[in-house]
C-alpha positions as a printed Julia matrix, in Angstrom:
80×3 Matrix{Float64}:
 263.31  -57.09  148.84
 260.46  -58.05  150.94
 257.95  -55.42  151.62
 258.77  -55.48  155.52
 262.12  -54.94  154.82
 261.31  -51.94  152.66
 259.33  -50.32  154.84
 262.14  -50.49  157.4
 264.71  -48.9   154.87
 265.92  -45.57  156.68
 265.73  -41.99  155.1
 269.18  -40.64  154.12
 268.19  -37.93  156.52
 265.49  -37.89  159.33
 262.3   -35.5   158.67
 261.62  -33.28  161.59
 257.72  -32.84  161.94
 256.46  -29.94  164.45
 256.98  -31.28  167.7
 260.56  -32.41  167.19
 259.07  -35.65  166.56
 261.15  -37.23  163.6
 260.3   -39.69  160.76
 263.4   -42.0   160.41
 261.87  -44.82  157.94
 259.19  -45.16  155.29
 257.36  -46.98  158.46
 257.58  -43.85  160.0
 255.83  -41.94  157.41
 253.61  -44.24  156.78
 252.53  -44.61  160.34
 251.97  -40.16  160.12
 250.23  -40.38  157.21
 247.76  -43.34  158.53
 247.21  -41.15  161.74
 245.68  -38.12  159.72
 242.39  -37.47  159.12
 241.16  -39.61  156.75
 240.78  -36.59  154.03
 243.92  -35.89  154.24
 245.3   -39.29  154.04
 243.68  -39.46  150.77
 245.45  -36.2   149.13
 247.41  -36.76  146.15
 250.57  -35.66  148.01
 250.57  -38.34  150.32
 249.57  -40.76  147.92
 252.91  -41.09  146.04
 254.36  -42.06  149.05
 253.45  -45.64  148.69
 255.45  -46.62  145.94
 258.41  -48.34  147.86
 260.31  -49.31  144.7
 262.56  -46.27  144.3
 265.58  -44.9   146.53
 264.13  -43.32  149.98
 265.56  -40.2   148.87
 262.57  -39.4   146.26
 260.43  -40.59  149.4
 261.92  -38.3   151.36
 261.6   -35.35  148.69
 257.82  -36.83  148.14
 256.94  -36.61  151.94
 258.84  -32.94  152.68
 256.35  -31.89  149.59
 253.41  -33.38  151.1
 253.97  -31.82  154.43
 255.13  -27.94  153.04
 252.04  -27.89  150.43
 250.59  -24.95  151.87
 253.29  -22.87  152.99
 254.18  -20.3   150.31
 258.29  -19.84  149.87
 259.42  -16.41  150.35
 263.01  -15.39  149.19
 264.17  -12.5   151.68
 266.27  -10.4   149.45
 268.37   -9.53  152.37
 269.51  -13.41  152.94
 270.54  -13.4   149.04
């Protein structure tokens, strides 16, 4: 597959950033993590996004880590 074409490749679901603004392809991501500060760009979260070899789905998993690395999950025992 040319690299183009892989960075076209579609998630299996759309990411929904704050804003309601979505990320539909890798292109997508890539164009959200090139518009971060240049720190951030660089953390190790966002890096294994680059690897284009692999089904969008770990992509996808890689990016929704990347994006919810500081929020802290909280089970609420009343939703169990």
């Amino acid at each position: 597959m040319k690299r183009t074409a892989a960075w076209a490749r579609p998630f299996d679901d759309p990411i929904l950033l704050p804003g309601r603004r979505e990320l539909v392809t890798l292109r997508d991501a890539d164009d959200y993590i090139t518009s971060l500060p240049k720190a951030e760009q660089n953390l190790d979260e966002w890096q294994a996004v680059v690897n284009l070899n692999g089904p969008t789905m770990m992509a996808r998993i890689v990016v929704m880590r990347a994006l919810n690395r500081n929020t802290k999950g909280v089970l609420n025992p009343l939703d169990a």
